[in-house]
N, C-alpha and C positions, 0 to 999 in steps of 0.2 A: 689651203692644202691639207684641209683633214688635221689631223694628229700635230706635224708640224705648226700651221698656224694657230691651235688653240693653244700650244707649250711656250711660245714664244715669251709672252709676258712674265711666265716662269722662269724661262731659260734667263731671264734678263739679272731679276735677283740674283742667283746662281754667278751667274756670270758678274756681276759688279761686287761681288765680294774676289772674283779670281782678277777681278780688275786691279782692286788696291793693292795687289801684293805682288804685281808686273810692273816696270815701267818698261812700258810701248815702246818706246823710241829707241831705248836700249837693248830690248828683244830683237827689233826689227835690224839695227845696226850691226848687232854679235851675229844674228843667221844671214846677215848679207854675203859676209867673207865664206859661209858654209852653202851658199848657194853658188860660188861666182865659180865653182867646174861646173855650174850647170848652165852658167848665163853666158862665159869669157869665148863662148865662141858665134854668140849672136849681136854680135855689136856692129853687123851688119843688117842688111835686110832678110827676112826669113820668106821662102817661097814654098810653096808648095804643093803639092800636084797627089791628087790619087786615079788609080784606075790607069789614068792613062797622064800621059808630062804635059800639065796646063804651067808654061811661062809668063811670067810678070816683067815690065821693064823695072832695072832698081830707082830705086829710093833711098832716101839719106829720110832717116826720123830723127828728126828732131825732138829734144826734151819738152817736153810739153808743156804748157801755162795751164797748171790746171791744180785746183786745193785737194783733188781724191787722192792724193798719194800711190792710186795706181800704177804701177810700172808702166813705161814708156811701151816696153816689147808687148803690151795688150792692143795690140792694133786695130782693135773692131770696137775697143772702146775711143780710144782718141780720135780718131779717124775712119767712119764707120766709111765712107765710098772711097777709101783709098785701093788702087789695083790689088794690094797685099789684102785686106778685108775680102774681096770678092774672090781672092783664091778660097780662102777659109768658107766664105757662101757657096764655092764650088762643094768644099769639102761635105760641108753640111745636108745639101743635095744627094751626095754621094751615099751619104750615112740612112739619111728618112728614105732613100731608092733602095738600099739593102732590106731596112724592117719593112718596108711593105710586099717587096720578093718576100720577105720570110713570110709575111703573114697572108698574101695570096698563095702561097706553097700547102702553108697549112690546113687551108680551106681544099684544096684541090686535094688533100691527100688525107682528108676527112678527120685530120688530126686536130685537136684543139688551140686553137690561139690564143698566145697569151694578153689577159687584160690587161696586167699591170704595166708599170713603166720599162722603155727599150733601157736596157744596162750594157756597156761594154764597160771594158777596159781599154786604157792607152798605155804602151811601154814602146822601149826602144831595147836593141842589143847593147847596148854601150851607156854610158854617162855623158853627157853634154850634148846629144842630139838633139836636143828641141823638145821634149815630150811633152813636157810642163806647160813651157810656151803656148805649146799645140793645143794642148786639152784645155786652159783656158779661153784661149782663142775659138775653139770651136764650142766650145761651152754656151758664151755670150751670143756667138752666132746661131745656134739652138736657140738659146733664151730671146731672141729679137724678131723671133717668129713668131709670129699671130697664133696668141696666146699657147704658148709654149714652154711649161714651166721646167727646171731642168734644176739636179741636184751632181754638185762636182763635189768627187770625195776624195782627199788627198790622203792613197794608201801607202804613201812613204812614211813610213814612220822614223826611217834613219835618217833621209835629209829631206823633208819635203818643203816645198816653197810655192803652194799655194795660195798660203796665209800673204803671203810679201808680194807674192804678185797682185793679189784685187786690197791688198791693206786693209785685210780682218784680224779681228784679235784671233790670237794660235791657238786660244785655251778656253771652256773645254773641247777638247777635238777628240778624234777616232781614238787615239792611244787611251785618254781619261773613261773613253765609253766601256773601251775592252777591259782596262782593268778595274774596274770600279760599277757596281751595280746601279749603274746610268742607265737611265732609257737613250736612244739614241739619238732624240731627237732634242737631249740637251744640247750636243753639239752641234745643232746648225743653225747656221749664222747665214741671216739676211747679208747682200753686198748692196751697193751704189748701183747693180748695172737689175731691171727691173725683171721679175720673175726669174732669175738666178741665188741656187744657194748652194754656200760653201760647208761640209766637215771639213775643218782645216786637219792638221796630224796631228796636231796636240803633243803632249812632253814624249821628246825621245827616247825608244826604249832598246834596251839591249837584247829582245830573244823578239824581233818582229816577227820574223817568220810563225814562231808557235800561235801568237797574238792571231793575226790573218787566217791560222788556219783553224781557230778553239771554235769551239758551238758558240761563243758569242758573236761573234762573227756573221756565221750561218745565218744568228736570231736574228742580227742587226739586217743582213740583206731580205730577208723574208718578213720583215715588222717593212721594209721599203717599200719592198714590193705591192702590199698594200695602198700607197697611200696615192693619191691623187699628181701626181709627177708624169710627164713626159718620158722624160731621158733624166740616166742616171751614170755619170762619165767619172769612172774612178781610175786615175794616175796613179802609177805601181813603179819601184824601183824599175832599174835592165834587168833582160833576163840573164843574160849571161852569166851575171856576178851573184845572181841573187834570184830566189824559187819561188819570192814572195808575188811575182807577176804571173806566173802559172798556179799560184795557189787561188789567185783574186780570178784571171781569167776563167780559169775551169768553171769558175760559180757562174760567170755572165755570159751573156752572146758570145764571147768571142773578144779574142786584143787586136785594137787596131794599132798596126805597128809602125814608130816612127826611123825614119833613116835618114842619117844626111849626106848629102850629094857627097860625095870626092873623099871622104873618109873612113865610112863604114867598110869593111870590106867583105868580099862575097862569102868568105869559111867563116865570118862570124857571125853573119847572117845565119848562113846554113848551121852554126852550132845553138846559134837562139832556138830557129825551127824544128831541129832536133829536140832540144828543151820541151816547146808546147807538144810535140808529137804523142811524146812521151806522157805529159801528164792531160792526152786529151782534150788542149788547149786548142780552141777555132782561130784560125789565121783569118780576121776579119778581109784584110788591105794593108796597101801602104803607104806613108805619108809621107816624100820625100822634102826634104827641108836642104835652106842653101842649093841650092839648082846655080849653075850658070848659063842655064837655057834658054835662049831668049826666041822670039816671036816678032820679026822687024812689025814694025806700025800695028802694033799690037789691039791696039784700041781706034785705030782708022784714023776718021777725022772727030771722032768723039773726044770730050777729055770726061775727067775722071768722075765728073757732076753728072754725066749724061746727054749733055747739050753740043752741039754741032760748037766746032771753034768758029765759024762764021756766025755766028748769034750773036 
């Protein structure tokens, strides 16, 4: 990956000095309780549907037997043909069927296209709708594509829990990039799941908004844009509460927007859209999450492997 994988060896030293002065497990335990409004409403099955309502029958997930320490809610890695995975393959369809519209638009209307990697952003209106969930999920699902390299950057600086969901070290992340005359690609971290890499947030900071919006910023998406990447999926606080998702969308394609079923409601919707209206922000789509929508025999006589139950 260009730039990325020659700094890697680098970033390592770097990084095993911010090693001895964390302990892991203690990091990861203190930001569990600062992640659980974002997690306490998915300890069900998460569904989800864009464009148009694709239903899944539920599921019960189980904890997994497994040493990556990856969070259970990463579905497409524990479980890659489960029906909840092949929502998120829907999703992921949905997303490479957008940038090629943009990029056959482009050619028809003599504009130039661009070379580098497709960038969105993912937010929600609210806290606890799934976003995180989501953007990891479809992350991997990008990343599991024939050769498809994909770069997920956690631009939550106040609570982000990217790091905790693929279980990367937090440090150095975007916040260390922005304040400190880091190249940026000290912050990114290789994960377990192949041709996926994580900016996790890095140390918490008190004026995020400014941070997201400084020239370093700018530098750090425009040094990206360069390099040999796919897709590039950066998770932003809600909008509602916070400007930092319109500050990050404005720079990229467009936010793809998460909701969930039976609790978002339609004014705060309509006050999010207001929000990107204003600052110019492309309403990519929508992700709905928790659906209770179902699809009787959803799957026919197929089960979940692909093979007829009569086999």
């Amino acid at each position: 990956m260009g730039k990325i994988n020659d700094a890697l060896k680098k970033i390592e030293e770097e990084r095993s000095k911010i090693k001895q002065s964390i302990n892991k497990q203690s990091t990861l335990e203190t930001e569990q309780n600062n992640c659980s409004s974002e997690f306490q409403k998915f300890d069900k099955d998460i569904f989800i549907t864009s464009d148009k309502l694709n239903s899944i029958p539920k599921l019960n997930i189980l904890k997994p037997d497994d040493s990556s320490g990856i969070d259970q809610r990463v579905v497409t890695y524990y479980d890659y043909s489960s029906p909840i995975s092949e929502q998120y393959r829907m999703l992921r369809s949905n997303v490479k069927s957008y940038f090629k519209n943009r990029t056959s638009t482009a050619k028809i209307t003599m504009s130039k296209p661009s070379s580098g990697p497709k960038i969105f952003t993912i937010s929600s209106s609210l806290q606890g709708e799934g976003k995180t969930v989501t953007s990891v999920n479809l992350a991997i699902a990008l990343a599991k594509d024939l050769d498809t390299k994909v770069l997920l950057i956690d631009a939550d600086l106040r609570n982000g829990c990217v790091h905790k969901l693929l279980n990367v070290n937090n440090k150095p992340g975007l916040s260390d990039i922005l304040t400190n005359k880091y190249d940026y690609s000290v912050g990114v971290h290789p994960t377990q799941i192949r041709n996926l890499y994580v900016i996790p947030r890095g140390e918490t900071q008190e004026h995020p908004t400014e941070l997201l919006g400084s020239k370093k910023m700018n530098m750090v998406l425009e040094q990206i844009k360069n390099e040999s990447i796919d897709y590039v999926i950066i998770d932003t606080p809600p909008v509602v509460h916070f400007t930092d998702a319109s500050i990050i969308g404005a720079k990229t394609s467009g936010i793809l927007f998460v909701v969930q079923s039976q609790k978002t409601q339609n004014q705060v919707i309509n006050r999010a859209r207001d929000v990107m209206n204003r600052t110019h922000t492309k309403l990519l789509g929508f992700v709905l999450t928790q659906t209770e929508h179902y699809v009787d025999n959803f799957y026919g006589d197929y089960n979940y492997n692909g093979k007829t139950k009569n086999n």
